[in-house]
Structures are given as C-alpha cells and as structure tokens.
KOLLUMPA-613695 format. One record per residue (C-alpha): residue number from 1; x, y, z; chain. Coordinates in steps of 0.001 Angstrom, whole numbers, plus 500000, padded with zeros to 6 digits. Example, Ala and Ser with C-alpha at 12.3 -4.5 7.8 and 13.67 -1.06 7.14 Angstrom:
residues 2
<atom nr="1" east="512300" north="495500" up="507800" kette="A"/>
<atom nr="2" east="513670" north="498940" up="507140" kette="A"/>
//
This chain:
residues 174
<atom nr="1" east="535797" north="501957" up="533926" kette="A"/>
<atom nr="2" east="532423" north="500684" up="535354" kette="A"/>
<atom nr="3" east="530432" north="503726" up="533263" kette="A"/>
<atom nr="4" east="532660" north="502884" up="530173" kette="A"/>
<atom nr="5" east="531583" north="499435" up="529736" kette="A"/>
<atom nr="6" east="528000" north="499960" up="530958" kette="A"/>
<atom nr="7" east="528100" north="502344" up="527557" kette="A"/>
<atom nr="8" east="530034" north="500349" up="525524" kette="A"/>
<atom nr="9" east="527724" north="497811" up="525871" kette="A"/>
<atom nr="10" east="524356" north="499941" up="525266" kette="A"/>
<atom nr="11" east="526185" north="501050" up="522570" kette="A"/>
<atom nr="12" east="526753" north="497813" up="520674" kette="A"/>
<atom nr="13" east="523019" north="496243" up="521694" kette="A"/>
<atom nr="14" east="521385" north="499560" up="520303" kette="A"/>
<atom nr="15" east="523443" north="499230" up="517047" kette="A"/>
<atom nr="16" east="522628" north="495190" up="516593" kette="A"/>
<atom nr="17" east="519103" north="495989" up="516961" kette="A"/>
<atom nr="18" east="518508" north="498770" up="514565" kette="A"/>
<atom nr="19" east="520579" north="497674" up="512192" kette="A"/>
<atom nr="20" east="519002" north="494532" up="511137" kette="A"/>
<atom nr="21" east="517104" north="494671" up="507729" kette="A"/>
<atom nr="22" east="514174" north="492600" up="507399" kette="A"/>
<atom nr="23" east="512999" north="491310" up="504054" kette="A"/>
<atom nr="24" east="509087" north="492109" up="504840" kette="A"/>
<atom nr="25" east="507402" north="493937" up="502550" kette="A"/>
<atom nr="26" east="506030" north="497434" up="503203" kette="A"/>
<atom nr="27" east="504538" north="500495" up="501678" kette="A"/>
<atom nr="28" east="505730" north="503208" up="500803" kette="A"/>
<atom nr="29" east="505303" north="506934" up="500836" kette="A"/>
<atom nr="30" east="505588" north="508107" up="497339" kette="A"/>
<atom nr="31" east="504966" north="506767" up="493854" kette="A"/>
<atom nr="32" east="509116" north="505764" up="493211" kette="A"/>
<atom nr="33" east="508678" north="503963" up="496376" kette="A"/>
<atom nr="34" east="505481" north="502421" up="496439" kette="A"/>
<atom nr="35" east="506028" north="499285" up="497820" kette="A"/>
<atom nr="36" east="509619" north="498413" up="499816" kette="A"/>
<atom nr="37" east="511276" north="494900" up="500737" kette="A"/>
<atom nr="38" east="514256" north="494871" up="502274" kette="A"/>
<atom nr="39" east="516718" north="497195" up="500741" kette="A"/>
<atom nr="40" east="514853" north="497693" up="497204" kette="A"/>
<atom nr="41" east="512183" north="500085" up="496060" kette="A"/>
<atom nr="42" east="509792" north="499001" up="493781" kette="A"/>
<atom nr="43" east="507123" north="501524" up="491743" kette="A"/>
<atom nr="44" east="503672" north="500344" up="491771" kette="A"/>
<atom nr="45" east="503691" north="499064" up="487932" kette="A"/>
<atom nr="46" east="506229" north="496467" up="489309" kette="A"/>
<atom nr="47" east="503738" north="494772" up="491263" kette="A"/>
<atom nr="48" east="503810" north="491642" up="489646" kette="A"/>
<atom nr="49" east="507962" north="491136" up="490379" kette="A"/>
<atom nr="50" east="506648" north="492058" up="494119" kette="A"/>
<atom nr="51" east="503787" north="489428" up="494845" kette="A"/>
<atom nr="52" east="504900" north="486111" up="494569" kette="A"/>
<atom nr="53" east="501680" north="484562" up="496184" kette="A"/>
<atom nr="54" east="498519" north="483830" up="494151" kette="A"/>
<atom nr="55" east="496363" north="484794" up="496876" kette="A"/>
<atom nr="56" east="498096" north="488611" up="497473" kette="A"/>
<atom nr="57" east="498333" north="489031" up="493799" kette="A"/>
<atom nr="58" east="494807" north="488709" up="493691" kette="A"/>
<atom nr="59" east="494247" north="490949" up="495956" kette="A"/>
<atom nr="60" east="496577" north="493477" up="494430" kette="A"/>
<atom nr="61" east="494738" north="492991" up="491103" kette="A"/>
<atom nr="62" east="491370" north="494316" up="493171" kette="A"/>
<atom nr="63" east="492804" north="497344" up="494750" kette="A"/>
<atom nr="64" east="494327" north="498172" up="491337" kette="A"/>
<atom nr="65" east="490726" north="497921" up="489488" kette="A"/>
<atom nr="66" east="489171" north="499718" up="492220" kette="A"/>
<atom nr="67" east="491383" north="502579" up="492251" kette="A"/>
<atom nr="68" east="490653" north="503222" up="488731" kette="A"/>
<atom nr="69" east="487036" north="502610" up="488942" kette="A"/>
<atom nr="70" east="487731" north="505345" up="492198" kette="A"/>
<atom nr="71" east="489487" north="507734" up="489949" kette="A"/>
<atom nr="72" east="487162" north="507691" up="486684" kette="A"/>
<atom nr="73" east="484258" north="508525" up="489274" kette="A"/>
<atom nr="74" east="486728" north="511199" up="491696" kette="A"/>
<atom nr="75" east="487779" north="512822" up="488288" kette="A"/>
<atom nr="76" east="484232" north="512984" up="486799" kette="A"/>
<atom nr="77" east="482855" north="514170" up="489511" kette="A"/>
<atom nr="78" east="485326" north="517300" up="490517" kette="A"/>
<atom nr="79" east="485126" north="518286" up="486859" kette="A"/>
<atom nr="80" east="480973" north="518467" up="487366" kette="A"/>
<atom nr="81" east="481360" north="520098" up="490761" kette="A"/>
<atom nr="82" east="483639" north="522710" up="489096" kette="A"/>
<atom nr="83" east="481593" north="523490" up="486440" kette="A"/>
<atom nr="84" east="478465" north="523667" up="488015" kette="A"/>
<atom nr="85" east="480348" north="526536" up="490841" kette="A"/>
<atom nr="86" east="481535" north="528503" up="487878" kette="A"/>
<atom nr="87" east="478445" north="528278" up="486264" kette="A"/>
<atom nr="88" east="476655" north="528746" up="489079" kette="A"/>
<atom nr="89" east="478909" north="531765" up="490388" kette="A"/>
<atom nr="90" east="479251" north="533387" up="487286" kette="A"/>
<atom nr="91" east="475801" north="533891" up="486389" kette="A"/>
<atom nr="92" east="474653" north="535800" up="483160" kette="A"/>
<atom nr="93" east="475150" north="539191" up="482801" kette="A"/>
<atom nr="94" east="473248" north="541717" up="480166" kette="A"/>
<atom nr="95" east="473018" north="545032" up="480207" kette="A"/>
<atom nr="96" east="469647" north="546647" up="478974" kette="A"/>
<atom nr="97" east="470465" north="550462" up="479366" kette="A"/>
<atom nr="98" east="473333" north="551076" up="480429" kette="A"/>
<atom nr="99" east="472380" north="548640" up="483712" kette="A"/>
<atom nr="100" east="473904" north="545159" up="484060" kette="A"/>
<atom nr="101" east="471266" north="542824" up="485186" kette="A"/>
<atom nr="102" east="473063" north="539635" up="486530" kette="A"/>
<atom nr="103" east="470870" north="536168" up="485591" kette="A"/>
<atom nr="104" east="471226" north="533075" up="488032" kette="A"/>
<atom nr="105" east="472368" north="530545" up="485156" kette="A"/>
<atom nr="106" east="470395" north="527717" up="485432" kette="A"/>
<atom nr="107" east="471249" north="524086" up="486123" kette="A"/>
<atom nr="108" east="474983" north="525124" up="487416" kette="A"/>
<atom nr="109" east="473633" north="523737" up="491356" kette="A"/>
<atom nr="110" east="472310" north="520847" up="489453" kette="A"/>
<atom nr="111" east="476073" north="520191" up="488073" kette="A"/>
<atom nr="112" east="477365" north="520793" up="491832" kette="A"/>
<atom nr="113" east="474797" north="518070" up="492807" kette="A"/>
<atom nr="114" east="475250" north="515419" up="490144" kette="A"/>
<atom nr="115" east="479357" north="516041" up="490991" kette="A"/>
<atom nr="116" east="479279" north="515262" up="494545" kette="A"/>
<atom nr="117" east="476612" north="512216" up="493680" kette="A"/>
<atom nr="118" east="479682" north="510932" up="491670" kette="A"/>
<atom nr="119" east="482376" north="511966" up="494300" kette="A"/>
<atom nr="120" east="480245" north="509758" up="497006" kette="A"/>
<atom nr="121" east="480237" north="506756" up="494140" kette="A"/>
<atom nr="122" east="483940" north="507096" up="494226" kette="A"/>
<atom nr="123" east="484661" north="507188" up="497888" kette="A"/>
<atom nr="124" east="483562" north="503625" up="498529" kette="A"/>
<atom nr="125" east="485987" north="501988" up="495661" kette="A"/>
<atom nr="126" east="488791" north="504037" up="497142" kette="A"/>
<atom nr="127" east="488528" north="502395" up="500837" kette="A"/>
<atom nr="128" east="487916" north="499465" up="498777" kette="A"/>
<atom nr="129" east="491196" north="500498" up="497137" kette="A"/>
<atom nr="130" east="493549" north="500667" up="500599" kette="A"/>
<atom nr="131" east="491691" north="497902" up="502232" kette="A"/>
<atom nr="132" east="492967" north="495544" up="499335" kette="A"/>
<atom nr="133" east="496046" north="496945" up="498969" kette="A"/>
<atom nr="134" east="496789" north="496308" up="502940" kette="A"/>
<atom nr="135" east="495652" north="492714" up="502638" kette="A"/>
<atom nr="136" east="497897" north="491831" up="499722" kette="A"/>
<atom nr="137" east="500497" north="493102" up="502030" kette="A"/>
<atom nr="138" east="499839" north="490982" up="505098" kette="A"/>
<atom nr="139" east="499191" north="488344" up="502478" kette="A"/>
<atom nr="140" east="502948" north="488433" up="500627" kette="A"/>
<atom nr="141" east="504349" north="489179" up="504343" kette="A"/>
<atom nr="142" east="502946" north="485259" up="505638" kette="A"/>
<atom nr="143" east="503239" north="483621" up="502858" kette="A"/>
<atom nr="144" east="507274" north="484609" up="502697" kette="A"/>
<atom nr="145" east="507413" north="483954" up="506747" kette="A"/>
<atom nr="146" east="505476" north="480821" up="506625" kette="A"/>
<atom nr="147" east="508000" north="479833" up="503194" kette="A"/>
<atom nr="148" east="510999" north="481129" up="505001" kette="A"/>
<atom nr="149" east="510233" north="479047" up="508370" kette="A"/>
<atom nr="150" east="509428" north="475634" up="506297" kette="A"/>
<atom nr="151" east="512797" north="476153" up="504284" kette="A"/>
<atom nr="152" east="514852" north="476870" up="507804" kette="A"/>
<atom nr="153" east="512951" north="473709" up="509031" kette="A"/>
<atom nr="154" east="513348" north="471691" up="506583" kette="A"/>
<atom nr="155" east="516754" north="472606" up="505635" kette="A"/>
<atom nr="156" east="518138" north="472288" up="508967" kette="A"/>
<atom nr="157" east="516542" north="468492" up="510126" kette="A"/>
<atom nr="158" east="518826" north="465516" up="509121" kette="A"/>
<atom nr="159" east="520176" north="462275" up="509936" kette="A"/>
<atom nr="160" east="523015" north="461721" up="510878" kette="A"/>
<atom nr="161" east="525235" north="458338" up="511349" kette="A"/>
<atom nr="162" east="528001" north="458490" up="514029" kette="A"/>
<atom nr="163" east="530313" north="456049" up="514908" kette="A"/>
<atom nr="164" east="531566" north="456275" up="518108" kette="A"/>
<atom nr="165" east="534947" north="454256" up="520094" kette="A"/>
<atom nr="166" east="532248" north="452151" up="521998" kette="A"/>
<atom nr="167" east="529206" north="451783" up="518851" kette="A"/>
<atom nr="168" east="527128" north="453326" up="516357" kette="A"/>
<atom nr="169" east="524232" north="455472" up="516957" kette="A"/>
<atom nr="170" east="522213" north="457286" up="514275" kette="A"/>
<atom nr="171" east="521046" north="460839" up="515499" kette="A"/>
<atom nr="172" east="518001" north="463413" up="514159" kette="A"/>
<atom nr="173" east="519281" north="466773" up="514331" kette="A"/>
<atom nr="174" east="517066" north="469910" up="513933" kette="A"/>
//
C-alpha cells in the first residue's frame, strides 16, 4: 500500500508539471511553424499578429531585412561560385588533328573568387539575421510577463469595507 501511494503520487506531480502550457513565445523548427505561443502555430508572414510590442516588432522588422539582404548576396554568390567551377572544370576543348587539346577557360577561378567574396558579404547579415530574430523573442516574451504580472497585480489589489458585530474596518487586499 506504502509503494502504491508513493507512485500514485509521482504519478500525479509528474503529470501537473508537464502538462502545463505556457503562453511564451518560441521558435520553431520549420517554416508552418515558425514561431509558437502557447497552443498555436504561426508562419513567419504572420509576424505582425505575433509581436504585439513596438520594441520586438522592430526588431523583427531588422532580422527580416537582413535575411533578404543575406539571401540576395548567399544566392548571388553560389550562382558565381558555380559558374566559375564549371567553367573552370570544363575547360575548352578543340581538336586540331584528330587530338583534343583541352584549354584552361579563363576567368572561371575569377568567378569562384568574386562568389565566395559575395558569400562572406552575406554571412554577416545572416548572424545579423538570428541575432535579431532571438531578441524580438526575449523582447515579446517580457513585455507579455511584465503585462501579465501588472494585470494580476493590479487586478487582484482592492478595498474592501467590512462591517463587523463589534465595528467597521476597511481592509487592502492583494
């Protein structure tokens, strides 16, 4: 009987602790899910229903320019580095009786070299990217704590007039 409670017990802690939801707001692992609060999903487009505070919508708006600013560059730059290795790889061929004499093509390392250039451009407004991102995060997540605690505190102090057998006493509940 002793073992049965002991597990009863652990049972019904374990399940009132993991089975609270909180109403923070988190990221995501894929593009349907991008951002998460509470029980909803919310795709990245949505981010304006999401942020609620000035301050973390700001920030969103930065991460969202610099990921594009990141991708233009990223895209530009893989498409040079591409190139330039075919180009490069591929070389010219002729044949001059009956002998095919293979060229180096020229300028195909100088594609390779002006893609990673743009690659290493892009790199910086991608960390730039996540490290806005993260703080409009933290940013929404105080703002709703800090608005939640002032509404539980505010909402729960009053006055409060009792009239007793003996008197009358006014009490401040909170």
């Amino acid at each position: 009987m002793k073992n049965f409670s002991l597990i009863l017990l652990t049972l019904l802690l374990s399940s009132n602790l993991f089975s609270q939801t909180t109403d923070t707001l988190s990221l995501g692992k894929t593009g349907r899910e991008f951002f998460i609060k509470g029980n909803q999903k919310y795709k990245a487009s949505e981010y304006k229903s999401v942020f609620t505070n000035q301050e973390a919508l700001a920030y969103m708006k930065k991460s969202r320019t610099n990921n594009a600013v990141s991708q233009v560059f990223g895209i530009m730059g893989g498409g040079l580095v591409g190139w330039g290795l075919a180009s490069a790889i591929s070389g010219k061929k002729t044949v001059q009786n009956g002998v095919v004499i293979k060229e180096q093509a020229k300028g195909g390392w100088g594609l390779v070299g002006a893609g990673v250039g743009l690659i290493g451009i892009a790199i910086p407004f991608a960390i730039g990217s996540s490290k806005n991102l993260k703080n409009a995060v933290k940013t929404q997540n105080e703002a709703d704590r800090r608005g939640n605690e002032s509404q539980k505190t505010h909402a729960n102090r009053f006055y409060k007039l009792e009239i007793g057998g003996n008197g009358v006493g006014l009490s401040y509940n909170f």
